[in-house]
N, C-alpha and C positions, 0 to 999 in steps of 0.2 A: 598415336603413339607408334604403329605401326611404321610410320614413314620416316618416324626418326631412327629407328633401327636398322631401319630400310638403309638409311643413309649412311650408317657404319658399314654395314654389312658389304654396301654393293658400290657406293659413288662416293663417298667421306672425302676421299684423300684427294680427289679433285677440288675441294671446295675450299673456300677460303674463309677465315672467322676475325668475328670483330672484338676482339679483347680488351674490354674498357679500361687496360692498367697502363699507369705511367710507363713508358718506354724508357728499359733500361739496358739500351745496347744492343746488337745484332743477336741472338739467339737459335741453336739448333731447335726447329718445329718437327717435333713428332706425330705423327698422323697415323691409325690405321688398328690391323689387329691379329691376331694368334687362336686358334681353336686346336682341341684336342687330336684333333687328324694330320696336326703340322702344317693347316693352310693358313698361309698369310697374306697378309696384301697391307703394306706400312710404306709410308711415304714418308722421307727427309725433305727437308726446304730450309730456309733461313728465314729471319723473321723480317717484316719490313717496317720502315717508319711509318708514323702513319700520314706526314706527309709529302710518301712517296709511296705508295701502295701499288705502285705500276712500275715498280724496280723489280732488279734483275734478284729472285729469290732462292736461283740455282746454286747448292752446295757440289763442288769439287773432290773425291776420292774423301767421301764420308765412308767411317766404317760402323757397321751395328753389331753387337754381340747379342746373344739372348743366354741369360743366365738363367739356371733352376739349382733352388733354393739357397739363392746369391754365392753360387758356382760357374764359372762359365762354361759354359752347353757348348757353343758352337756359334761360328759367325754367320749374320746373314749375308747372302749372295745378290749383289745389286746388280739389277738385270737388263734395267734401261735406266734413264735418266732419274735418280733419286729414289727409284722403285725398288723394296728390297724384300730378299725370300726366302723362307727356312729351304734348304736341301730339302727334295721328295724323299718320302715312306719315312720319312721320323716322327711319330706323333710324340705326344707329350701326354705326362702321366697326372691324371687326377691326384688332388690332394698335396700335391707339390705345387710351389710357389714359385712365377718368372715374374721374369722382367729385361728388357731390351736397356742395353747402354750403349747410346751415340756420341761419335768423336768427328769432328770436323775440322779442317788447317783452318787458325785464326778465329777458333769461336769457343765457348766453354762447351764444357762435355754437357750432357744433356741424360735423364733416364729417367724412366717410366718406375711410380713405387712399383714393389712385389704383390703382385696377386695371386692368391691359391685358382688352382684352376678349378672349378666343378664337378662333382661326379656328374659322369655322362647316365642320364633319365630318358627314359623310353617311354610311349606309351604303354599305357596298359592294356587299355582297349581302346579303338576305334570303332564306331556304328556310324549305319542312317537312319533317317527319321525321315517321314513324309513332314512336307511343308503346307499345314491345313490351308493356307490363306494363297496359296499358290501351288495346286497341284501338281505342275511339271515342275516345281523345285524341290528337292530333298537336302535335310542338312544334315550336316556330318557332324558328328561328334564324335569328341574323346575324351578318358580317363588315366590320370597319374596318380602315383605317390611318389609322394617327395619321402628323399634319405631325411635320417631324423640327425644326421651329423654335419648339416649346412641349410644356411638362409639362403634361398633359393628366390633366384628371381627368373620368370620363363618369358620367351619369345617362341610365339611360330610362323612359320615359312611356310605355306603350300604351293599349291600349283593343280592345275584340274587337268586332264587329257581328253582326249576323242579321237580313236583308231591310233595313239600314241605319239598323236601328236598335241602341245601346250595349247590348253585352250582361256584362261585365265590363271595366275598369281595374285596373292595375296597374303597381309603380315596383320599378326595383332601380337601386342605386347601386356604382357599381364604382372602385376605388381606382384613382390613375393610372398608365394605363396607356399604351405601355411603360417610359416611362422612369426607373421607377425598381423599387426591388427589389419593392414590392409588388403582386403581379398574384395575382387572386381564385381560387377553385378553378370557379369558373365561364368562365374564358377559358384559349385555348390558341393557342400562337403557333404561327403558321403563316410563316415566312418574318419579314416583314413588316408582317404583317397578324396580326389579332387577330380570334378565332373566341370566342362564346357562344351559352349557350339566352338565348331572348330569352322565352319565355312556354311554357306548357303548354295546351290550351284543348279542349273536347271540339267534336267534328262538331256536333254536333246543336244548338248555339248559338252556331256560328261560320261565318260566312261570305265576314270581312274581317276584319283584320289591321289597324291605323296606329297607329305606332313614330315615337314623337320621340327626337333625339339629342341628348342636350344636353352642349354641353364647358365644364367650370365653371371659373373660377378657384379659385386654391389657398385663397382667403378663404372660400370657397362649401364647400370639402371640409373645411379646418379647423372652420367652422363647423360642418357637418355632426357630424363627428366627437365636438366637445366636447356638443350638446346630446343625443346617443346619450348618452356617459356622464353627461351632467346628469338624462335623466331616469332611466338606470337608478338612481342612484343618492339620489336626492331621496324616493324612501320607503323606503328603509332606514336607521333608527333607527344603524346597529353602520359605518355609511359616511361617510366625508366627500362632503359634494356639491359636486360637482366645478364648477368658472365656465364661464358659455359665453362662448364665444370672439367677441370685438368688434373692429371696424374702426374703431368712431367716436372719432374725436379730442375730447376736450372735453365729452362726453357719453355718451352709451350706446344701446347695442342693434347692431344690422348691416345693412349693406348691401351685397348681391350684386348680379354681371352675372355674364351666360352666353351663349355662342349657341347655335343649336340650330337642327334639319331635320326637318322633319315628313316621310314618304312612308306610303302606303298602302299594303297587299299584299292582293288578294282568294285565298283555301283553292282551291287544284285540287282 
């Protein structure tokens, strides 16, 4: 799960997907995503037949607006080739509802539904824990609560250091949690709050710890979800492949928001 998030988060908008629907004309493809800090990274394209998948997919003087709570906010700033981006230092506010509308010469408009963005969740606490069955590893763990005024679905980010420099990255992505029946065998309720390992890492190449929290919306988890089983299932011959899951009205591809808390923990 983690590599599929991975995939939004860091490479998505380079990749290309197979949409097992009848072709119905050239189409604006929305690609990419929005988080509470105002960073983005969304990609426009056109959509291609599928038998000519090595055509020309470049869109010409596309524009994107980002609206909150279907007002328009502010347009995105297309910075290279199809590449677009909120203006720096404007975050976006919890609890409000966006959504991106794309216009292209010669194609219909294209827009992503409205999604509430997340309250931004922190950890609660971070610890280590000796690793009995490997001494020189220690694992890190952490504790949340979740707001009692949204279904939460969480991803984390880490990263390890040594003398401040990256010595491993790693994602795991966790179903939401608590409010509903599915809670992972990596978390355990405590009260209120909500306990997991957050990494495993050895001494000798670890000297600091930093843990993003990211709280997704339900489009960001169903996403997730559907392109897990697209790719298990797109090389095997004896499977049907399975569609990934779209927000865009009028077009194709997805667009997520999430918020998220970065903190640091240096190894005692």
């Amino acid at each position: 799960m983690g590599m599929v998030l991975m995939f939004i988060m860091m490479a998505c908008v380079d990749s290309e997907f197979d949409y097992e629907l009848e072709y119905a004309g050239d189409r604006i493809v929305i690609l990419g995503y929005i988080n509470n800090e105002g960073n983005t990274h969304l990609l426009i394209k056109k959509s291609l037949h599928p038998q000519n998948p090595n055509g020309d997919d470049l869109i010409i003087n596309a524009t994107v607006d980002l609206y909150e709570d279907n007002v328009m906010l502010t347009s995105l700033t297309e910075l290279d080739s199809g590449r677009f981006f909120l203006p720096l230092g404007m975050p976006l506010t919890p609890g409000r509802s966006y959504h991106v509308y794309a216009t292209a010469p010669n194609l219909p408009d294209a827009w992503s539904r409205p999604q509430v963005l997340p309250n931004i969740v922190c950890f609660d606490t971070v610890y280590y824990a000796p690793f009995e069955i490997e001494p020189y590893k220690f694992l890190s763990k952490f504790c949340i609560s979740d707001p009692v005024d949204v279904q939460n679905y969480y991803y984390t980010k880490r990263k390890s250091f040594l003398n401040g420099v990256e010595s491993t990255g790693f994602n795991a992505y966790y179903d939401a949690i608590p409010y509903s029946n599915i809670i992972t065998e990596d978390l355990i309720q405590q009260g209120s709050t909500y306990c997991g390992i957050e990494g495993l890492y050895p001494y000798s190449t670890t000297d600091s710890v930093a843990i993003e929290l990211l709280n997704l919306t339900r489009d960001m988890y169903e996403f997730g979800l559907s392109y897990d089983q697209y790719d298990f299932t797109r090389g095997d011959a004896f499977l049907n492949i399975m569609p990934i899951y779209s927000n865009i009205e009028n077009g194709y591809g997805f667009f997520g928001i999430y918020s998220s808390c970065w903190d640091g923990y240096p190894v005692p």
